[in-house]
Phi, psi and omega in degrees: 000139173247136159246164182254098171348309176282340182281309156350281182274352116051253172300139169308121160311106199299182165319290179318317212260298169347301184301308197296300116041287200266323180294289163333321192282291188310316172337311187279323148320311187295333175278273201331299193284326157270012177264315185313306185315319196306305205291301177312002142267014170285148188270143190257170228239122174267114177251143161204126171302110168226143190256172122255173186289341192214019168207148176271124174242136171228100175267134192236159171189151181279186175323162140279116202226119191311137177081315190282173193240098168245121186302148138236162167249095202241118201252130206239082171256140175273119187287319175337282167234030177054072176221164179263138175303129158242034162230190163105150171224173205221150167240127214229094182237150181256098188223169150096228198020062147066007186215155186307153159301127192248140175222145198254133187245162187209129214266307195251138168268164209260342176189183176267117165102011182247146171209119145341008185319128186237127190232179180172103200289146167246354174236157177247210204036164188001089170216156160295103161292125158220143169255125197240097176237144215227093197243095196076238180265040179214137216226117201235123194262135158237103157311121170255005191081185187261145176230156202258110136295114158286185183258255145314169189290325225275316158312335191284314175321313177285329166319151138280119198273163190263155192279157165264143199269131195219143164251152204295343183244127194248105161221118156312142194282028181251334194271277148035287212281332188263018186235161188287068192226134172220166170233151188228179209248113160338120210212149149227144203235200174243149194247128166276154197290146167192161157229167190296156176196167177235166194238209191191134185256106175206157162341158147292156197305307199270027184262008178197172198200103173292100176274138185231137175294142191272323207209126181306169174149215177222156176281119172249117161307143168250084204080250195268113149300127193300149176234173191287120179090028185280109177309132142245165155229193207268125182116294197307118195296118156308321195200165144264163162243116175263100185324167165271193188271143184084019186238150168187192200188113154248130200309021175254357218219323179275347172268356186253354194273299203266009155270313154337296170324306183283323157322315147321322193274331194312279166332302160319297156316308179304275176334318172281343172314292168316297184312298150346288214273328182289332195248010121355295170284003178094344201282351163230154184289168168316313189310296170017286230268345181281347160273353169277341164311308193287013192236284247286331202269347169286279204315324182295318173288352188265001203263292176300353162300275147028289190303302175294326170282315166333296189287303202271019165334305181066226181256186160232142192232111204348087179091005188240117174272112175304105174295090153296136167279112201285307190245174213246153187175202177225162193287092173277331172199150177222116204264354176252199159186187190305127173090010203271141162271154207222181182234164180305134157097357188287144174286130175235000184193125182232144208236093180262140165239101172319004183262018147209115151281153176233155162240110185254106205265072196299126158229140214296159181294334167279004185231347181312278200321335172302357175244142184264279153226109189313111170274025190142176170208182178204122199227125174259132138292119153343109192091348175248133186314287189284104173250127203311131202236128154253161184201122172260132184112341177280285184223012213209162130226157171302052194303321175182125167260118201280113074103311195216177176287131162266145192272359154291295201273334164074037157209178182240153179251146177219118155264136200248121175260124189256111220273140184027066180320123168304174182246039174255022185250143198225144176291127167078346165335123196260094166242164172259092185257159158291086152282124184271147168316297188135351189256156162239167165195149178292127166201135178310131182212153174241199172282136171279354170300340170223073162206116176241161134304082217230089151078028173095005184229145183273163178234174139204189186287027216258148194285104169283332183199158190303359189226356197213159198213139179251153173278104196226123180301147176192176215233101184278181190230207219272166179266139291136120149053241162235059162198143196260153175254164179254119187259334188183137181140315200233134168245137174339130180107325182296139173254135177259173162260098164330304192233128149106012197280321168324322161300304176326300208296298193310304198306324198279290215299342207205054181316314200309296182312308203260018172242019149253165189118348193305148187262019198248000000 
């Protein structure tokens, strides 16, 4: 007989069928409610994080129970760039309480950097876990301290077990392991001490050069007229300077200049000499002598103007005097162009040689006595992620901290010649930089590389356990290089995520995604 389904339900429902109904249902509930229970008697599943100087280890295993047969799961990363050891084979031991050594050795991983040891202990209570993985002659121990073998399962059930440490953000070490990712430790290191200043990008002093008409008259091309960003080198005639008519200039008269110029400089030298030796002896003041410096080092720039309007003259060729390039460098700024006429002194080619730059660092009068001996700076650019570090012995020299107060700006300059400059750095460049003192002090600190920006505030990361990461805000002090010092947030010993906290940010926002692949 076939029945038609639809006529079943239809029909009004007995009494009977109504009860059967209502059984089923509790019935299904009760298995349900005996299904819960069963899980509340599942043995819960234990991790532990352990470092060495040079490998991560994250082991995960339920209880340990005498006779029985229990898996781990032991994931092996080399911290050198946080990618997983895939060579080696692992030991897995057990000693102490009062009982032989027990050791499980496991030949092959289970994935690359993962490795599956499945044991089964034969004595129970108290003994010391150490995990051994053995890669050539080289033995890299992780201690893990002591753990509890049970005797049964039913003990085992009945143990307290240690809670597991978990973070609110879950990314695996398959995922960990294919990203630009590291985690490095809270510390305390020594940080130099600095202060704010705003700074400046300018030439080296004998690093840049305005060639100016000597005589009114008009500017003419030789070839190609130099343009902006044009390489020249020292010599090579930029124009003629064509005189005007009744105007002229002769190289016997910038040579009677520039012999004057040396004489002067000659004397000068001589007088600070003298002077030097008087106040040795007390016999003139600091001012003295500090103004015979300041006439010697004036003679000297009057001397290399002198030098410089000379060379660049070059020769005359009827009647047009050839505009030498003094130094060797590229074309920065060019204010004429062919045929413009121009008056005596006007700038017509002004010339940087970009391979030494100085960074010149006004710092306030009220922060000058804070400086001891400037070791250095630190400057951000507008558009660069990473901000630009001076070191002097490094990437830097010192050149000079200056002597007196400027009585406009009411600050002191301290300047840095910068050994192979980047070249996104520009001549006259305006930044706000961190003059380092010259003092140090110990202060807890991190990487500046595991500090994001989360809703206007800084964050990081931190590693609760190998696989989980908590979101934790925190309060920086001053920048050091690429460390941040930590004012409130972190305590010393804690591991952050170094490398890779964007992945971390992604993971909390889009779990779903980022939780597949696990390999165990």
């Amino acid at each position: 007989m076939i029945i038609d389904p639809m006529s079943v339900w239809q029909r009004p429902l007995s009494r009977f069928t109504w009860a059967l109904l209502f059984a089923l249902l509790i019935s299904a509930c009760s298995d349900h409610h005996h299904h819960a229970d069963s899980h509340e008697h599942e043995l819960p599943t234990r991790e532990i994080t352990h470092f060495t100087d040079t490998a991560e280890l994250f082991l995960e295993f339920q209880p340990l129970i005498a006779g029985e047969r229990t898996a781990l799961v032991a994931h092996f990363t080399r911290l050198a760039d946080y990618r997983p050891i895939e060579q080696g084979h692992l030991d897995v031991v057990l000693s102490g309480g009062g009982e032989p050594m027990e050791r499980f050795r496991i030949e092959a991983q289970r994935a690359p950097g993962i490795f599956r040891p499945t044991i089964a202990p034969r004595a129970d209570g108290e003994r010391e876990l150490r995990l051994v993985l053995s890669i050539d002659e080289q033995e890299i121990t992780h201690e893990l301290g002591t753990i509890t073998v049970h005797a049964s399962k039913s003990d085992a059930r009945r143990a307290r077990h240690p809670s597991a440490s978990t973070g609110e953000i879950g990314l695996y070490k398959e995922q960990q392991w294919r990203s630009d990712f590291a985690v490095a430790p809270v510390q305390r290191q020594p940080l130099r001490n600095s202060v704010s200043a705003p700074a400046r990008v300018r030439a080296a002093a004998n690093g840049e050069f305005v060639v100016t008409a000597v005589v009114s008259g008009s500017v003419r091309a030789v070839g190609d007229f130099p343009a902006l960003g044009d390489p020249v080198e020292k010599g090579q005639v930029l124009a003629n300077l064509v005189p005007r008519t009744g105007e002229g200039i002769d190289h016997a008269s910038l040579d009677a200049e520039q012999r004057a110029a040396r004489t002067a400089l000659e004397l000068a030298q001589a007088t600070l000499a003298r002077v030097e030796q008087l106040h040795e002896r007390g016999a003139v003041s600091t001012q003295h002598l500090e103004e015979a410096r300041a006439e010697q080092e004036l003679a000297q720039a009057r001397l290399r103007s002198a030098e410089l309007r000379l060379a660049q003259l070059g020769s005359e060729d009827g009647g047009a005097l050839e505009l030498l390039a003094p130094l060797d460098g590229i074309i920065a700024r060019v204010p004429v162009a062919h045929g413009a006429a121009v008056d005596a002194g006007s700038h017509l080619f002004h010339i940087v040689d970009p391979r030494e730059l100085w960074l010149e660092v006004l710092v306030s009068e009220a922060d000058a006595g804070r400086l001891d001996s400037p070791s250095g700076a630190a400057f951000e650019l507008p558009g660069v992620a990473e901000p630009m570090t001076v070191n002097v012995g490094d990437n830097a020299q010192l050149v000079g901290v200056g002597s007196m107060i400027d009585p406009v700006s009411r600050s002191l300059p301290v300047i840095f010649a910068l050994q192979a400059p980047d070249p996104r750095l520009k001549v006259n460049q305006r930044v706000q930089a961190r003059i380092y003192t010259g003092q140090s002090r110990e202060a807890l600190s991190i990487p500046a590389s595991a500090v994001i920006q989360d809703g206007g505030e800084p964050v990081v990361y931190v590693m609760v356990s190998g696989e989980s990461f908590s979101r934790r805000p925190v309060r920086l002090g001053a920048r050091d290089g690429d460390r941040f010092e930590v004012l409130e947030g972190l305590a010393e010993g804690e591991r952050i995520v170094s490398k890779g906290a964007m992945q971390v940010r992604l993971a909390a926002a889009t779990p779903d995604a980022m939780g597949h692949g696990h390999a165990h």
